[in-house]
N, C-alpha and C positions, 0 to 999 in steps of 0.2 A: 528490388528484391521481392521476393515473395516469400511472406514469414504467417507463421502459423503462431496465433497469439491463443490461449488457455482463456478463458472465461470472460468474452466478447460482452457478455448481459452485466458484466459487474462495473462498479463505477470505475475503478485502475483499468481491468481490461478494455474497457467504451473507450476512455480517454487514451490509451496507448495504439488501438486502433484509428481513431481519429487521424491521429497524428500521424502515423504512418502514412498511411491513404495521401493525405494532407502533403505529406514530401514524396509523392510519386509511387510506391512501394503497397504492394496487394496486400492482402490481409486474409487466409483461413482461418478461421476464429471459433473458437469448439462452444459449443452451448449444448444443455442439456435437453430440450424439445425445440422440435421445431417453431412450434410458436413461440420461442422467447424471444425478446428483443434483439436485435444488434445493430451497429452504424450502418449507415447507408454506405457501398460499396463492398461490402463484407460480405465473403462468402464463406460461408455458414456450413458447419462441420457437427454433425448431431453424435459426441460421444457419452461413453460413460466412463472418465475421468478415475473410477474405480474398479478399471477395467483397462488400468495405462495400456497394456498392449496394442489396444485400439490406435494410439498415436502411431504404431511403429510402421504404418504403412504411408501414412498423411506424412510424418515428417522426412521421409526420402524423396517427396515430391515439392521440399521448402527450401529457401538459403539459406535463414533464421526461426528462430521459434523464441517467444518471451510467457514465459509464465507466472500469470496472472489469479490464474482460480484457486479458489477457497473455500470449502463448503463450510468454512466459519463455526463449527462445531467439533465434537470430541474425535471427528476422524480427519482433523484435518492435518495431523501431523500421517496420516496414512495414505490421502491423496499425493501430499505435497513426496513424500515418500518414492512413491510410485512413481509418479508422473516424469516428477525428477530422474529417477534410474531409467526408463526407458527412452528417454529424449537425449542423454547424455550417452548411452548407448548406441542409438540410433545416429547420433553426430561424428563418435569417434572416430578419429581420424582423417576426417571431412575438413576442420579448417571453419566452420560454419560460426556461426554467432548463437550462444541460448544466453538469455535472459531471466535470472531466478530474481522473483519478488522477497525480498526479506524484511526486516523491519526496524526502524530505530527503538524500538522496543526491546530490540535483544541487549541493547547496552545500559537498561536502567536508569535509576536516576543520575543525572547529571552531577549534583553537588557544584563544588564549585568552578569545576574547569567544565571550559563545553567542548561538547562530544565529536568527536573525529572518526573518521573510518576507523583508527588506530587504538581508539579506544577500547579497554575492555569489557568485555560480554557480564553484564547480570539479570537476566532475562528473567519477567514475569513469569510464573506458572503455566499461564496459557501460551506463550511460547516458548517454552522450555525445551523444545524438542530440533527447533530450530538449527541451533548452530551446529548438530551433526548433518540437517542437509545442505546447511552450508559448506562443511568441511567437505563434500561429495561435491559439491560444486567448484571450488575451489582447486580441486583435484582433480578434478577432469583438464582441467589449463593443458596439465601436462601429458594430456591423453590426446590431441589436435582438435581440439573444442575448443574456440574461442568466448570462456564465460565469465560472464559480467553477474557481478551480487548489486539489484540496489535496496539501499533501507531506507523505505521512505519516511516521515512524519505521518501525523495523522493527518486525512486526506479529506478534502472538505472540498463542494463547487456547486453553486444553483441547487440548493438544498440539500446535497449527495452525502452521505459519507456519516458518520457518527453525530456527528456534531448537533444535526439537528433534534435526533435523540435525547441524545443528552441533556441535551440544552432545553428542550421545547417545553410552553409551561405546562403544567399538570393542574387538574382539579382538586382543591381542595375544600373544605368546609368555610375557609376564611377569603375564597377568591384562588384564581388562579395563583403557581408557583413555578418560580424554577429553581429546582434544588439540584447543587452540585455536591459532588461526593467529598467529604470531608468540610473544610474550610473553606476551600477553593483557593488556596494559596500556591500551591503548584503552577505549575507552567505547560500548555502544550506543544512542541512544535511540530508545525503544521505544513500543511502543501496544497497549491490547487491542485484539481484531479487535471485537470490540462493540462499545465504548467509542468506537473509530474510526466504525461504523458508523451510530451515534448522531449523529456528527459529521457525517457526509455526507447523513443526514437533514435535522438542521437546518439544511444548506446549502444544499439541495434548498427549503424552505419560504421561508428570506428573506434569504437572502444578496447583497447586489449585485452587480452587473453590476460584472467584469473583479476580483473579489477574487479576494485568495490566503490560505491560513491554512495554516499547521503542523500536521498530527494526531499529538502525539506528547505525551508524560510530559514534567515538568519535571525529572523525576527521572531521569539518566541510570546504565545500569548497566556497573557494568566488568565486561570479560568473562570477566577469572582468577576474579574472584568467582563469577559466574554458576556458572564450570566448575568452582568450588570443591566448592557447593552439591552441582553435580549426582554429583560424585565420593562427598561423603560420602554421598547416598542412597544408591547403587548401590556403594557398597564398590570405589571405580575410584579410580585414581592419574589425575595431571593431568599432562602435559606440553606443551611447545612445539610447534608444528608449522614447521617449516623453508617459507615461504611459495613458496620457487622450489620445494619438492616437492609441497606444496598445489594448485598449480597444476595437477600432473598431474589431478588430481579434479576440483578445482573452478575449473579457465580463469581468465578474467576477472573472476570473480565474489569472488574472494581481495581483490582489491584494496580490493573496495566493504566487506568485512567486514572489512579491520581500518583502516577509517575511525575516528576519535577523534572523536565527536562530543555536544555537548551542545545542546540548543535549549528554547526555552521555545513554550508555545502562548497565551500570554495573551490573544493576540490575538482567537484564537476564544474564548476564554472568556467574553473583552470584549464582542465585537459579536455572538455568536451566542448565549450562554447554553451554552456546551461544558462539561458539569460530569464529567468520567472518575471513574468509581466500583468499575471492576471490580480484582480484585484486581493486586496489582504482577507483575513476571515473578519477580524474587525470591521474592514468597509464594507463586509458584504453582511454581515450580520445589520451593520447598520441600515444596508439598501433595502434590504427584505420586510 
């Protein structure tokens, strides 16, 4: 197939193009300049994302489309918006595959059951906007768009992804630190960005029409732990971070990271053949 993937330069979109390429299947993959990165066999589609229209002539000339991009700021419920309607547009009736990225973040803290596709929506602030493009996703099914929701965990691989932010120590007056938000008694769970990208491959080949699946570890990580880890490499002390100070840094974004969250993917394991084999964040925190 030849599938047109949304934000080829970001760590989800890299890794789902990979993967693809990897089982046979072409990749047009939209980046915002020409010089910005993408996989090797990626051909390279220079839009402006905020200008969805642009898609609607590239995706007549696709099988699938999976989207990936996120300008990670206050207009990203506007891209995701857009992007969204015009590709689900441009599909209907076609029979095709799209691919919407969502998040295990829409379902909140876990508490004491873990979290299922079935579970319900308490979404953080910063994505609060979410589950109405989900429900446009969802609802195209029955328009001849074959679309697939996944929500991943938080995504971490050879440096990528949040984690190392978070986590990495900081200078202080008393020696390096790594301070996590609150106590660090929460839970994250987590995904390689490969392992994930594998996952949105096989969802791309034969996943049905209006599925949802989790891309995430069964294994959830506590984050004192993580920052344990990362302390004893780097010879760095751990403390708390005061989350109303947090805030000065990290906005809205505090809230979503000390989510307590556990969820399982069997789902996809189940109906897709999802088998995650790359290393844990643990082991790879420890390799680093």
């Amino acid at each position: 197939m030849r599938v047109l993937v949304t934000g080829v330069s970001g760590t989800i979109g890299a890794a789902v193009a990979r993967a693809l390429i990897g089982r046979g299947h072409s990749v047009l993959g939209t980046v915002t300049a020409a010089d910005r990165p993408a996989p090797v066999g990626v051909e390279p589609l220079v839009v402006n994302l905020f200008d969805p229209q642009e898609l609607a002539g590239p995706a007549a000339s696709v099988d699938a489309a999976v989207h990936t991009a996120s300008s990670n700021d206050e207009r990203a419920a506007e891209l995701d918006q857009g992007v969204v309607s015009v590709l689900l547009d441009s599909f209907a009736g076609t029979g095709k595959a799209f691919v919407y990225t969502s998040g295990l973040w829409l379902h909140g803290n876990s508490g004491a059951e873990v979290t299922t596709e079935t579970s319900p929506f308490a979404p953080p602030l910063v994505v609060s906007w979410r589950p109405a493009v989900e429900k446009l996703v969802e609802e195209a099914a029955g328009q001849g768009v074959r679309t697939v929701r996944i929500r991943p965990g938080l995504v971490y691989g050879d440096g990528r992804g949040y984690v190392p932010m978070l986590l990495g120590p900081q200078d202080s007056e008393f020696g390096p630190v790594i301070r996590h938000f609150g106590d660090g008694s929460n839970r994250w769970s987590v995904v390689h960005a490969d392992d994930l990208g594998e996952l949105y491959a096989l969802a791309v080949e034969s996943a049905p029409a209006g599925s949802v699946y989790l891309g995430t570890l069964d294994e959830s990580v506590p984050v004192q732990q993580a920052a344990q880890l990362v302390a004893a490499k780097t010879d760095a002390r751990v403390e708390d971070w005061d989350p109303a100070d947090a805030k000065q840094y990290w906005s809205v974004m505090v809230e979503a990271f000390l989510l307590d969250q556990a969820a399982t993917a069997v789902k996809a394991r189940t109906e897709l053949g999802w088998s995650p084999s790359r290393p844990t964040l643990l082991a790879e925190l420890s390799a680093r």
